[in-house]
Residue, then its C-alpha position, 0 to 999 in steps of 0.5 A: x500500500x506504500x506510496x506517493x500523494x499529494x498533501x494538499x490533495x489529501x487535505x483537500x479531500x479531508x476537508x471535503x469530507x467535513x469531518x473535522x471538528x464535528x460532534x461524536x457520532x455513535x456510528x463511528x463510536x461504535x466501531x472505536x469500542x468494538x476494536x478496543x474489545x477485540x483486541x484487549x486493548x483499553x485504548x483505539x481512535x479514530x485518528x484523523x491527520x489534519x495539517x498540524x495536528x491528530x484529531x480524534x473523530x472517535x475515542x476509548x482510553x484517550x482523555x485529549x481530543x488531539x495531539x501534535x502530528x509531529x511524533x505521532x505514529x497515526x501520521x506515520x501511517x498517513x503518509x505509508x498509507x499502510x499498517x504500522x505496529x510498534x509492538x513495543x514503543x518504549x524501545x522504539x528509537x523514534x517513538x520512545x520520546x514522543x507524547x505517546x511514550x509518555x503517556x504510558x503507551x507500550x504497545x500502537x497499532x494504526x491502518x490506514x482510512x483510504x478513500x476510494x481514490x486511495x487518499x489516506x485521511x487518518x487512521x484506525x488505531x489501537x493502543x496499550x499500556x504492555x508490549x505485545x506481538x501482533x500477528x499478520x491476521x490481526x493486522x489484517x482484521x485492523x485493515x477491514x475494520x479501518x475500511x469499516x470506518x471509511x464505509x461509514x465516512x462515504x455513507x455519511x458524506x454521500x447522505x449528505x450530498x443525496x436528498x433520501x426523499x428523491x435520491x436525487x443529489x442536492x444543491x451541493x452537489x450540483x454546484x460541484x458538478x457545474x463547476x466541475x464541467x469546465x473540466x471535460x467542456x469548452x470553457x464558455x459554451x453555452x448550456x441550458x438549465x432546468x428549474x422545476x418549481x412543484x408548488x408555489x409556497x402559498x399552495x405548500x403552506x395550505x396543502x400542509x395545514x390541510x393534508x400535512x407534510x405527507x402530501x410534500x413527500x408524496x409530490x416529490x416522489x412522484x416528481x422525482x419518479x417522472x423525472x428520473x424515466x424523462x432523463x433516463x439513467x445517463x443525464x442527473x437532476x438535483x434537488x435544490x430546495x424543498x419542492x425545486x429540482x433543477x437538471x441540464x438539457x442536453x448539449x446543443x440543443x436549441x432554445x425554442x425547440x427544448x422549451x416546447x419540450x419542457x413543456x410536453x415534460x411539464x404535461x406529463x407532471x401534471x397529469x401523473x400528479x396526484x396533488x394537481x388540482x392544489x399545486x401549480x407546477x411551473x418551469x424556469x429554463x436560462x441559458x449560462x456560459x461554461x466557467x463564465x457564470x457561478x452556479x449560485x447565480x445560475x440557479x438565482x436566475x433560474x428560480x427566476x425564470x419559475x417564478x416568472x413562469x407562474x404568471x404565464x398560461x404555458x408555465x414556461x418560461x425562458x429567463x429575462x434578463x429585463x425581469x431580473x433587472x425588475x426583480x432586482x430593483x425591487x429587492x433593493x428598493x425594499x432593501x433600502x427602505x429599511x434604511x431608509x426608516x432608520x435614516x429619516x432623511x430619506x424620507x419625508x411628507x408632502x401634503x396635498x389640499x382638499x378643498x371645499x368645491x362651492x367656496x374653495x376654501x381648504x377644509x385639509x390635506x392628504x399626507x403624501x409619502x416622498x422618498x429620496x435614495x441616495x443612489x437612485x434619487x426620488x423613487x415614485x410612490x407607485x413604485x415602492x408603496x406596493x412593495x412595502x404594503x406586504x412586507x414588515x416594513x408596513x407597519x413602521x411604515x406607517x408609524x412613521x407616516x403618522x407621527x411625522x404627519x401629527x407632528x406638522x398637524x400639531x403646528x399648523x393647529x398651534x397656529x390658527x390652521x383650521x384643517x382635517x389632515x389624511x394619512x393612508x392606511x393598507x391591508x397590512x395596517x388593518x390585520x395589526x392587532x395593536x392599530x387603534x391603540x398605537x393610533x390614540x397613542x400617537x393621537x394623545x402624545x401629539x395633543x390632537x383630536x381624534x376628528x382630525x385625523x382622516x385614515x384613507x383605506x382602500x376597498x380592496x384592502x377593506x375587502x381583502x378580510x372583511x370580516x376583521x377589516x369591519x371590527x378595526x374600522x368600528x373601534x376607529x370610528x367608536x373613537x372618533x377618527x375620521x374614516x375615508x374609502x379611497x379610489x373608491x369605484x377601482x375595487x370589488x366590494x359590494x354596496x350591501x357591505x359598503x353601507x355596513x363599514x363606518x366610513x364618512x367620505x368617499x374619494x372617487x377615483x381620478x380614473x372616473x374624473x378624468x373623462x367626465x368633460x368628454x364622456x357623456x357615460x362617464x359623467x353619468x357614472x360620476x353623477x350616480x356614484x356621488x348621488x348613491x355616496x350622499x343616499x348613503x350618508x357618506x361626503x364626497x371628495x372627487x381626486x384627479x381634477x385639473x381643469x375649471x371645466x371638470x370642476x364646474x361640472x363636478x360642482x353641478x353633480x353635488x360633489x362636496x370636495x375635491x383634490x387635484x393639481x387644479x387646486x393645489x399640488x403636493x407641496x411641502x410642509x412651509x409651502x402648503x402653510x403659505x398656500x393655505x392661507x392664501x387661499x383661505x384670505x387669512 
């Protein structure tokens, strides 16, 4: 067995086996007591032979966790990857000096742990404190238990590279594998990956409270089934995630024509699956250079491409590198507005009139959400609102918005200002359990009456859970803070629900606004949704209006107020004050 190996190569792969510095396993203990039991002797290890230094996977007799590799015979044993014997150590000329001779040791045994490439890691040892002889049969006996020890080390390090539910490798071992093609393929050639996404998380989440975690396993055994006999036994697919398996389309093959057969293989998923009526299978394929692109990014592109997929009718998709620029910028937006929370110079209000349509006089304000990034400059409302609506981020969010709102209306009041002031709340706020406490907390900390406090809420978000939407919006109500349906008309709740919420203003959204000086429907549209609010007993705002004619003829259907640049854009904080009391003759 004596021969040559690199040490690096041989550290390498002992660090590869990941090994080191890791827990006691009774696999391996197992193996340690029966050898010392075997031999009589009180001592054995697993000895396995780092850099500078013998560490102990397994141990009986030996009280350290490691000894210095110099002087110690495991490492002998590395480097011969052979048995060695010293069958009397006190009388050894190179070892009667060493740690082990010191410790009281007579008697060592070590046969090397070989990989299946022959690299030696360590050793399997045995010791004792009286000389003894050791035959050619216990020699060999300590050489199958060695290869007992290093089966259990390749069990071990291929469980961890092998999903038990699929059989599949895993995500490890696909990016080794990618990596690994550089080796055999021209550097820069272009190959396809296939990313399957089983469920979508929202469908795993239901499926598991409803049938638990069997219906996980039983969808990727089936998937795992059907895959396995599309790819046949010459071409891999991993496991990359919980319900994600992800294999390499054959080389060369063209893009539109292997996207016809993902979706023929995506078919067969489908009809095979027992859980198809509750799961969305979808598939994501992106094309990557050999050496040229990490497999990390490979397979974010990848999981992608699915994602994209779940909102197309195929369930297909090729990978966008414009939707990946959108999905990124999206991140980073959320990304950055944390920060920007903890960074109020990002942030800031700009408040926009309400005016009365009959007397043009200022009754209040919308309090407007601006954000500047350091980097990206001003970011539209429309653009990152909806991001951090479903997120965390909405209910500090919001805190936010509303101090810093009451603060500006706490001045304006101390200053004869004579306003209602608008603040919008989500879906988010309204499934928050402490809302109406934080709300009257801020409310009495900021020394402002509930009724001047107007919490815009649109239908959908009301609609979204209605039920628990009704009982924040009543306790809001019961404690005298002003409630406003916005965009009123763009959503879907029914006017029998509607005429149950405690609202007092309806906004009518500027799509409706908008056309009523051109379209006769449009204006009877407006005309009925301002008559069916006041049957109601609901006031009016009308959004959008920009031009003297819309505001006339908005003004002859009955409606009570209005907001739009024709009266006032969003301004700043002095700006609006100077604006108001322009406007108000004060």
């Amino acid at each position: 067995m004596a021969g040559t190996q690199s040490e690096a190569v041989r550290l390498a792969a002992l660090q590869e086996l990941r090994l080191l510095d890791t827990p006691s396993s009774e696999s391996f203990d197992r193996i340690t007591r029966m050898a010392s039991q075997l031999f009589g002797l009180p001592s054995a290890a697993v000895s396995l032979t780092d850099r500078d230094r013998q560490w102990f996977k397994s141990r009986v007799g030996i009280d350290v966790t490691s000894m210095p590799r110099e002087g110690a015979p495991c490492a002998e044993v590395t480097a011969t990857r052979d048995v060695l014997v010293l069958s009397d150590i006190a009388q050894d000329p190179v070892y009667r000096d060493t740690p082990l001779a010191q410790s009281g040791a007579r008697f060592y045994a070590g046969a090397p742990l070989l990989t299946h490439n022959g690299l030696a890691i360590g050793s399997l040892c045995i010791a004792g404190s009286e000389p003894r002889q050791f035959s050619t049969a216990e020699a060999a006996m300590l050489r199958d238990m060695a290869a007992m020890v290093m089966a259990q080390v390749e069990l071990q390090h291929a469980y961890g590279r092998i999903d038990p539910l699929s059989g599949f490798p895993n995500r490890t071992q696909f990016v080794e594998d990618l990596n690994d093609l550089v080796l055999t393929e021209p550097m820069g050639s272009q190959r396809l990956v296939v990313f399957v996404d089983l469920a979508s998380p929202e469908e795993l989440s239901h499926a598991a409270r409803v049938i638990g975690a069997s219906f996980l396993d039983e969808l990727v055994r089936e998937a795992s089934q059907i895959l396995r006999s599309a790819l046949g036994p010459a071409r891999t697919a991993y496991m990359i995630g919980t319900s994600q398996i992800a294999f390499l389309a054959r080389r060369d093959v063209a893009e539109d024509a292997y996207i016809g057969l993902v979706a023929s293989m995506l078919g067969a998923i489908r009809s095979n699956a027992s859980s198809r009526f509750v799961t969305t299978v979808a598939i994501g394929v992106v094309p990557f250079k050999l050496g040229q692109t990490d497999p990390g990014d490979v397979l974010r592109l990848a999981h992608c491409a699915a994602q994209d997929a779940r909102l197309m009718d195929t369930k297909v998709s090729l990978y966008s590198p414009e939707q990946d620029a959108l999905h990124r910028r999206r991140f980073d937006l959320l990304n950055g507005f944390g920060q920007a929370l903890e960074e109020a110079s990002q942030l800031s209000l700009v408040f926009q009139p309400r005016v009365a349509l009959n007397t043009g006089l200022c009754l209040g304000a919308e309090a407007l959400l601006r954000w500047t990034h350091p980097e990206l400059g001003s970011v539209s409302p429309g653009e990152f609102i909806p991001l951090i609506e479903r997120m965390s981020l909405a209910k500090p969010t919001t805190t936010w918005v509303l101090d810093t709102a009451l603060t500006q209306l706490a001045a304006w009041l101390s200053h004869g200002m004579d306003l209602i002031l608008s603040v919008n709340v989500s879906a988010g706020n309204l499934n928050e359990a402490d809302l109406v406490d934080r709300i009257m907390g801020l409310l009495a900390r900021h020394g402002i009456p509930p009724y001047r406090l107007e919490l815009e809420v649109t239908e959908s978000a009301v609609m979204e859970d209605a039920g628990h939407a009704l009982e924040q919006l009543q306790r809001l109500s019961a404690a005298g803070i002003r409630l406003a349906i916005d965009d009123f008309g763009t959503g879907y709740s029914s006017l029998s629900y509607l005429q149950a919420l405690p609202f007092d203003v309806v906004k009518i959204d500027r799509s409706f606004v908008a056309g009523c000086a051109e379209d006769a429907r449009q204006r009877s549209l407006v005309a009925t949704m301002i008559t069916l609010s006041h049957d109601l007993g609901y006031r009016v705002v009308a959004e959008g209006i920009e031009t003297q004619e819309t505001a006339d003829l908005i003004l002859g259907m009955g409606c009570d107020e209005s907001q739009g640049y024709f009266f006032g854009r969003p301004m700043k904080a002095e700006e609006f004050e100077f604006w108001y009391r322009s406007n108000s003759n004060q």
